[in-house]
RODO-2510 file (C-alpha; in nm, 4 decimals, decimal comma):
residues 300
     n   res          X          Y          Z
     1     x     0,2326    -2,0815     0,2191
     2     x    -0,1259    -2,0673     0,1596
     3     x    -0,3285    -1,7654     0,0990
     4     x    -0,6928    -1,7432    -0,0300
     5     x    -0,6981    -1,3717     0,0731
     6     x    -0,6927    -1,1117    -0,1834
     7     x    -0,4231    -0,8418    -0,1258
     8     x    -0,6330    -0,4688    -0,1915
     9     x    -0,6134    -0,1833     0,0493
    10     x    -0,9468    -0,0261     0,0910
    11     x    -0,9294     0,2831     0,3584
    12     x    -0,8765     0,1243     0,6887
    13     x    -0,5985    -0,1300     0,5917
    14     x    -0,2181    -0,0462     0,5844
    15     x    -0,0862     0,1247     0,3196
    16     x     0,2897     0,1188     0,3848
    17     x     0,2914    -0,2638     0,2012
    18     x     0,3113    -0,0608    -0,1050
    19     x     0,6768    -0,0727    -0,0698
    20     x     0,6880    -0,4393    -0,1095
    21     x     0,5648    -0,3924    -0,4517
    22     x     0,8488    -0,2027    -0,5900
    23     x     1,0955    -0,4439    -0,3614
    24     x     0,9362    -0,7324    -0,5122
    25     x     0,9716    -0,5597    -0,8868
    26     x     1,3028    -0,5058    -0,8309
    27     x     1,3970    -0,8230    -0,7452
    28     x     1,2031    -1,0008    -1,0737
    29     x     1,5111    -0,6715    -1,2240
    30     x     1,7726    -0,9197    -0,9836
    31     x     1,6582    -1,2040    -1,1140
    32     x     1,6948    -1,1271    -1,4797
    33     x     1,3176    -1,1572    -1,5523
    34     x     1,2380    -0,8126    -1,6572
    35     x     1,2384    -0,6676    -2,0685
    36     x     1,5961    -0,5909    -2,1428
    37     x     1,4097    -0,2228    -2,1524
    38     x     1,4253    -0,1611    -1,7925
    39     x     1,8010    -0,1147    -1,8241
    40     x     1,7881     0,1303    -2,0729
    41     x     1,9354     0,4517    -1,9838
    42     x     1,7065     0,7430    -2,0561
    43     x     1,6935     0,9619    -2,3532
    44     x     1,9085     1,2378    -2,3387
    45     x     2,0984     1,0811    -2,0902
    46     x     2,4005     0,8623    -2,1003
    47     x     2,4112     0,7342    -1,7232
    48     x     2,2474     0,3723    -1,7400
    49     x     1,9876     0,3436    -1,4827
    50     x     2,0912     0,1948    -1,1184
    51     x     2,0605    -0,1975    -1,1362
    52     x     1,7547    -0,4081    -0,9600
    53     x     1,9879    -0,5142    -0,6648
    54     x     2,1019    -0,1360    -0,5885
    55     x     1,7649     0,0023    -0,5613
    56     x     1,6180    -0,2791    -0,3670
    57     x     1,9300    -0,2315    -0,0702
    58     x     1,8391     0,1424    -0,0802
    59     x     1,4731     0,0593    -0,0152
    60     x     1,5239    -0,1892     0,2132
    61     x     1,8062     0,0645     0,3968
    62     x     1,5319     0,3659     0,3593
    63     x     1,2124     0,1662     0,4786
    64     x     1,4292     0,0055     0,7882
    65     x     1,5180     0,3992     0,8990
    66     x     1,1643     0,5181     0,8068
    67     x     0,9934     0,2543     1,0889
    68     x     1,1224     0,4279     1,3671
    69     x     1,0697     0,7845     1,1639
    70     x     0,7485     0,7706     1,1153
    71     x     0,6307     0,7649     1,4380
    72     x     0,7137     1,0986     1,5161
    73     x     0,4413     1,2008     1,2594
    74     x     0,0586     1,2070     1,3784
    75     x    -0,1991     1,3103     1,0053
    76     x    -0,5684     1,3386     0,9226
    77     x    -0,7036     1,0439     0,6963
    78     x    -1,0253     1,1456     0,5359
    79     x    -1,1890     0,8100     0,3477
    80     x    -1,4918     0,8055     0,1032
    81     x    -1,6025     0,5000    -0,0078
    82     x    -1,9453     0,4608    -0,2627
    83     x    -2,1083     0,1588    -0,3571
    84     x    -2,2080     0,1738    -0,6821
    85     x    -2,4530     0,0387    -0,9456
    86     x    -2,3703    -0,1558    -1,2783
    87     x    -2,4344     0,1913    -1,4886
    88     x    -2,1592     0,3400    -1,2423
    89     x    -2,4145     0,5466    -1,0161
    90     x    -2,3691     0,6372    -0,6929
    91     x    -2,5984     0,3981    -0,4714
    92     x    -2,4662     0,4814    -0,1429
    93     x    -2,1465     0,7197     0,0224
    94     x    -2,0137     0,6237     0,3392
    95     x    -1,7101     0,8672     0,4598
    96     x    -1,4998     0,8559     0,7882
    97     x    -1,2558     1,1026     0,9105
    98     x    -0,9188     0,9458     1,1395
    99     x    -0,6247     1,0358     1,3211
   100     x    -0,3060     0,8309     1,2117
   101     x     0,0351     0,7397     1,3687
   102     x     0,2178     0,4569     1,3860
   103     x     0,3621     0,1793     1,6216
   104     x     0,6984    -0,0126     1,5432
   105     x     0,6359     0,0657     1,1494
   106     x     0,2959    -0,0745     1,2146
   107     x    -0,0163     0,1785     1,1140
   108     x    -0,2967     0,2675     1,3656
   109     x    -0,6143     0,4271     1,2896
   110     x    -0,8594     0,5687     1,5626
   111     x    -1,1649     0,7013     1,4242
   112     x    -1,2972     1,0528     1,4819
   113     x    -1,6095     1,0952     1,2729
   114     x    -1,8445     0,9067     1,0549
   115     x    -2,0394     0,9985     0,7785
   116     x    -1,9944     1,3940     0,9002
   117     x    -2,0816     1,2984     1,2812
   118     x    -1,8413     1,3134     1,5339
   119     x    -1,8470     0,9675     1,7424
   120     x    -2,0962     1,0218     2,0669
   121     x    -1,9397     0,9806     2,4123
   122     x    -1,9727     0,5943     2,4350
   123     x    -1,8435     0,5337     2,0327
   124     x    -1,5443     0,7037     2,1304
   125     x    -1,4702     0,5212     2,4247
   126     x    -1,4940     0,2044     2,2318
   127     x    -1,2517     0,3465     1,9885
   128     x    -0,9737     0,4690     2,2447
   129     x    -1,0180     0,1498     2,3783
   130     x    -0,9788    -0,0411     2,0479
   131     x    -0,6722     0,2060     1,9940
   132     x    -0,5048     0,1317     2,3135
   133     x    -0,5274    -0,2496     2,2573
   134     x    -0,3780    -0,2048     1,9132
   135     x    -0,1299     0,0221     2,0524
   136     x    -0,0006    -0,2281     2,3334
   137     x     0,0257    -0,4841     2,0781
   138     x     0,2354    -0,3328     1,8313
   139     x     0,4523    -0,2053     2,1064
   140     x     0,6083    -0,5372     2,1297
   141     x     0,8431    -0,5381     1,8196
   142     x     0,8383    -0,9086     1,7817
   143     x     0,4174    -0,8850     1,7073
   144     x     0,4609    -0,6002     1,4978
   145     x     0,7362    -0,7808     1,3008
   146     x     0,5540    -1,0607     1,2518
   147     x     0,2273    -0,8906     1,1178
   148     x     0,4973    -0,6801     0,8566
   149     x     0,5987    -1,0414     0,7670
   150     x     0,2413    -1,1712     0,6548
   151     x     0,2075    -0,8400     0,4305
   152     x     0,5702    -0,8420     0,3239
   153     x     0,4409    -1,2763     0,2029
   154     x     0,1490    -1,1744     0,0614
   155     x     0,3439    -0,8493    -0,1718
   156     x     0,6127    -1,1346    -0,3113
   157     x     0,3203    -1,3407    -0,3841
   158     x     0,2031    -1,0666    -0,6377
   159     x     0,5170    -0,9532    -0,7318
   160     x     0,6779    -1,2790    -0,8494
   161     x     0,4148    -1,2615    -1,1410
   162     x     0,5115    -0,9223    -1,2212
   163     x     0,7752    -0,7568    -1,3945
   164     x     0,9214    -0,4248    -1,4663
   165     x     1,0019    -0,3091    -1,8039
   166     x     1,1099     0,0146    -2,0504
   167     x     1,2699     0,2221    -1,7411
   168     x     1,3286     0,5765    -1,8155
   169     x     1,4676     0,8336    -1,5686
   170     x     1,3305     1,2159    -1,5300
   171     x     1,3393     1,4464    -1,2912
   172     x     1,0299     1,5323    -1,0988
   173     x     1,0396     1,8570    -0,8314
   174     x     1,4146     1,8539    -0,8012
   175     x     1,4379     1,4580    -0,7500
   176     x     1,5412     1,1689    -0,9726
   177     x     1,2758     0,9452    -1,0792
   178     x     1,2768     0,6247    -1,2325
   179     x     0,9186     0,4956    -1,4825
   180     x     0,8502     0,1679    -1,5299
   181     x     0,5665    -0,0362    -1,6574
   182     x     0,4421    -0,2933    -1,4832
   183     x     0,3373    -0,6017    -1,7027
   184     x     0,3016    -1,0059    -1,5973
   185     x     0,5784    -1,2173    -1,5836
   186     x     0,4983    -1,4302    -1,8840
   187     x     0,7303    -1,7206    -1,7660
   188     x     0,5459    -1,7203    -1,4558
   189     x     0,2672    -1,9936    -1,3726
   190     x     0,0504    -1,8702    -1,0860
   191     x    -0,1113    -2,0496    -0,8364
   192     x    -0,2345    -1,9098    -0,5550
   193     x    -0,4800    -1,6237    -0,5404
   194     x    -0,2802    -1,2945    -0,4845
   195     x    -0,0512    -1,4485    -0,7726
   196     x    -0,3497    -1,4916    -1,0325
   197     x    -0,4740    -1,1278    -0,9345
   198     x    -0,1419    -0,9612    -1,0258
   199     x    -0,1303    -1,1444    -1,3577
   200     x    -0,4323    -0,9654    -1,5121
   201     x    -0,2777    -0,6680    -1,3419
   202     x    -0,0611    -0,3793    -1,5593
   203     x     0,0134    -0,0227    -1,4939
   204     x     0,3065     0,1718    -1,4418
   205     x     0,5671     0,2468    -1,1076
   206     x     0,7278     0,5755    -1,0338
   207     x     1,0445     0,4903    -0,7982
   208     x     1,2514     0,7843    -0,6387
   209     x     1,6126     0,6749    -0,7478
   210     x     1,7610     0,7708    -0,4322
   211     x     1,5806     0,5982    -0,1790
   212     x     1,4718     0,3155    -0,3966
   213     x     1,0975     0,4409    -0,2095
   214     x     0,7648     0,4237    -0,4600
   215     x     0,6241     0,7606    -0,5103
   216     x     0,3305     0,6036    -0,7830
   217     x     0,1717     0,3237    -0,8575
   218     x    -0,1074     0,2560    -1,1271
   219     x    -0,2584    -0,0573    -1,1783
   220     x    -0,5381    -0,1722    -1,4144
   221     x    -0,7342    -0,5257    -1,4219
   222     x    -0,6905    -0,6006    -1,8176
   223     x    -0,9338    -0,9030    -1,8544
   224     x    -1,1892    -1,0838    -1,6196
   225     x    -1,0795    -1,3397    -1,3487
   226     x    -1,2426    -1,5806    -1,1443
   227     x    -1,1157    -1,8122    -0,8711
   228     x    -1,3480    -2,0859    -0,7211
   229     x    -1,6288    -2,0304    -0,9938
   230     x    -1,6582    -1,6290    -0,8413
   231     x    -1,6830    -1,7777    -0,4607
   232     x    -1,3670    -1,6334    -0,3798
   233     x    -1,2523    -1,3936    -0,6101
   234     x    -1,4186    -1,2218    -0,8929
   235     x    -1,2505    -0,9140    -1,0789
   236     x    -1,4266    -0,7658    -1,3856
   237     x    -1,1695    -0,5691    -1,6688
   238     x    -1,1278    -0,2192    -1,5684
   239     x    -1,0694    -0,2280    -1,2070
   240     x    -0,7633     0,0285    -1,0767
   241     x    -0,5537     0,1036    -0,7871
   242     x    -0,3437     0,3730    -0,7361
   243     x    -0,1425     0,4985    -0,4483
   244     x     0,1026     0,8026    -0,4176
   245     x     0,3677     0,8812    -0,1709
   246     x     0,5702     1,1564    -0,1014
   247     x     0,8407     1,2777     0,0946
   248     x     0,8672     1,5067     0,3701
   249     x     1,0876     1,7735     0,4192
   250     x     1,2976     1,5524     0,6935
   251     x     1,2823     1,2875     0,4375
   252     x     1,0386     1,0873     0,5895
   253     x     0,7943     0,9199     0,3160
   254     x     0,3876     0,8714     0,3914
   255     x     0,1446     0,8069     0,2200
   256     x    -0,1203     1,0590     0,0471
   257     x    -0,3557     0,9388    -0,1666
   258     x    -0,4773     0,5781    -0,1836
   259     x    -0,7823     0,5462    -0,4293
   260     x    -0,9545     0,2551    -0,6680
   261     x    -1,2497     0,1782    -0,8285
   262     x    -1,4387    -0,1115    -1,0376
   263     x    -1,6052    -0,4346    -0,9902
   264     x    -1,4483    -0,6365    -0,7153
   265     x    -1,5999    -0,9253    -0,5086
   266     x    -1,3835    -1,1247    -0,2587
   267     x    -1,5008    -1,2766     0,0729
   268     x    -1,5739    -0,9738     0,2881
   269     x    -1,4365    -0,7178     0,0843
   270     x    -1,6678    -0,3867    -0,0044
   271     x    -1,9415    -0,3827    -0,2461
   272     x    -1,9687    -0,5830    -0,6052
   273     x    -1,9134    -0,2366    -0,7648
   274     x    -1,7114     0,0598    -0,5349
   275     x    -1,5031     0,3575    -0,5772
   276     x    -1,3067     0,4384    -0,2476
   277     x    -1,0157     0,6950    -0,2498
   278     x    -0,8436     0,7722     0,0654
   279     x    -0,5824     1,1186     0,1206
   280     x    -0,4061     1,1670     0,4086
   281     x    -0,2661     1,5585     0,4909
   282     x    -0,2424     1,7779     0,8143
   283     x     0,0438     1,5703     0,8944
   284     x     0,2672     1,7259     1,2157
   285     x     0,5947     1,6136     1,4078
   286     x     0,5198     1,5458     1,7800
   287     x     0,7156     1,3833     2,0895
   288     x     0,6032     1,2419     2,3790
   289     x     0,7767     1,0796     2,6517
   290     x     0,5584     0,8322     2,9217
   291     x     0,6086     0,6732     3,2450
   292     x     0,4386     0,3584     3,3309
   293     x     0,3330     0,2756     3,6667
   294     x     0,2763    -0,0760     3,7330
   295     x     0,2069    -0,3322     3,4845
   296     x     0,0403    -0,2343     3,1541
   297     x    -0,3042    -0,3961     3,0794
   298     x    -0,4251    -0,5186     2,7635
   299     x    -0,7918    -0,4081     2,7135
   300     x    -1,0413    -0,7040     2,6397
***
C-alpha cells in the first residue's frame, strides 16, 4: 500500500493509534530484530523480561476489551496550538476546548469553545450536526473497523523501521513497567513516507507489563529529512512527540497528554514551526440507553 501521508497527531486527530506503536515494536522483539538488550532482565532483578510475542497478545487482548470500555467514558480536551517563528517566538495561539467520547473504539470530538469563546447559536448547530454524522457512521462497526485498519497500516509502516532495545523493568505507582529505547531498524530500507519519518526518529517507550498498553512515548527527529525536494515532507532535527496514557481506576486506559513541537511541513499539516500540546481530564462514567423511532438519517 501506498501512503504519501505523514502519520503526526496534532489535537483533533485520534490518539488511541498510539497503541500500534508499541504493537508494532513488539513485533520487530517477535521478529528477532531488536538489540539482544531488550531481553535483559533488570538490575536487581532475576525474572527476564516477558518476550515480544507475550506482550503484544496482552495488548492486542487489552485494546480489543478497552473498545467497547471506553465508551462509557465522556472527558474535557483542552488544545493549544502556537505557530511559531524561526527564533522560537510565539507568532500566534489558537486554543479550543472539546467534549470527547467514543464510537466502536473510534474517537469523536465536538467542539465547545474557541480561542476562549463559546461557539454562538448557529456554530454549534453546525457542530452537533457534524457530531451526529460522525456518530451514525462509526455506529456501524464495519466503517469504524475499517478506518482502525488505515491507522493500524499506517503505525506498521513506522514501526517496521523501528526497534526496541536495552529493556529494563521498574515499578512505577504500584505497577510494573517495562523502558525501552526506541532506535531505527538499521537492517531496514525504507520506502515510503511514514517509513523514512520513523527512521530519523529515536526516543524511548514506557509499556505497562501487564496489559502490554503504552503509558509513554518520546520521540525526537535526530537529523533533517526531506521527501519530494520538501514538497511533501520536510522535518528539521529537533522535532518531538510525546504522548502519555494512563489507567483508570476500572482499568480502562485514555489518553492525557498529547504534545510536540519543532519544524514540520507536510501537505496541510500546521505551521512550518508549531508547538501544540493537548491534555485531556474531567473524565466521568455515563450510560445511556436510546430508542429509535423510524429510520435513522444521516445528516448532509
Amino acid at each position: 500500500m501506498t501512503n504519501n501521508a505523514i502519520t503526526v497527531w496534532p489535537p483533533g486527530e485520534s490518539r488511541r493509534p498510539f497503541l500500534f506503536w508499541s504493537l508494532c515494536l513488539l513485533a520487530a522483539v517477535v521478529a528477532g530484530a531488536s538489540c539482544s538488550g531488550a531481553q535483559t532482565a533488570s538490575q536487581g532483578s532475576n525474572a527476564p523480561l516477558p518476550n515480544g510475542n507475550e506482550l503484544m497478545q496482552r495488548a492486542l487482548a487489552n485494546e480489543a476489551k478497552l473498545a467497547a470500555e471506553q465508551e462509557r467514558y465522556e472527558c474535557r480536551v483542552s488544545d493549544e496550538i502556537a505557530e511559531l517563528d524561526s527564533k522560537g517566538k510565539v507568532k500566534k495561539t489558537e486554543t479550543e476546548v472539546k467534549e470527547q467520547f467514543y464510537v466502536n473504539g473510534i474517537e469523536i470530538d465536538r467542539t465547545l469553545a474557541k480561542d476562549g469563546k463559546e461557539l454562538n447559536a448557529e456554530q454549534a448547530q453546525k457542530e452537533d450536526d457534524r457530531v451526529m454524522k460522525k456518530t451514525l457512521q462509526y455506529s456501524d462497526a464495519a466503517t469504524a473497523g475499517k478506518e482502525t485498519d488505515k491507522h493500524n497500516d499506517k503505525m506498521r509502516e513506522m514501526m517496521a523501521a523501528m526497534i526496541l532495545a536495552n529493556g529494563r523493568r521498574e515499578p512505577v505507582d504500584g505497577r510494573s513497567v517495562l523502558f525501552y529505547d526506541v532506535v531505527p531498524n538499521p537492517k531496514f530500507h525504507a520506502k515510503r513516507v511514514n517509513e523514512r519519518l520513523a527512521q530519523v526518529m529515536q526516543g524511548k517507550i514506557l509499556i505497562d507489563e501487564e496489559t502490554g498498553e503504552p503509558v509513554d512515548i518520546n520521540l525526537r527527529s535526530t537529523q533533517d529529512l526531506k521527501i519530494a525536494g520538501g514538497v511533501v515532507v520536510t522535518l528539521h532535527k529537533g522535532f518531538w512527540m510525546h504522548l502519555h496514557d494512563h489507567a483508570e481506576p476500572d482499568g480502562v486506559w485514555l489518553t492525557d497528554l498529547v504534545e510536540g513541537s519543532g519544524d514540520a511541513r507536510a501537505v496541510l499539516f500546521l505551521h512550518p514551526y508549531f508547538r501544540f500540546k493537548e491534555t485531556t481530564g474531567g473524565c466521568h462514567l455515563y450510560t445511556a440507553t436510546a430508542n429509535q423511532v423510524g429510520q435513522a438519517k444521516v445528516v448532509k
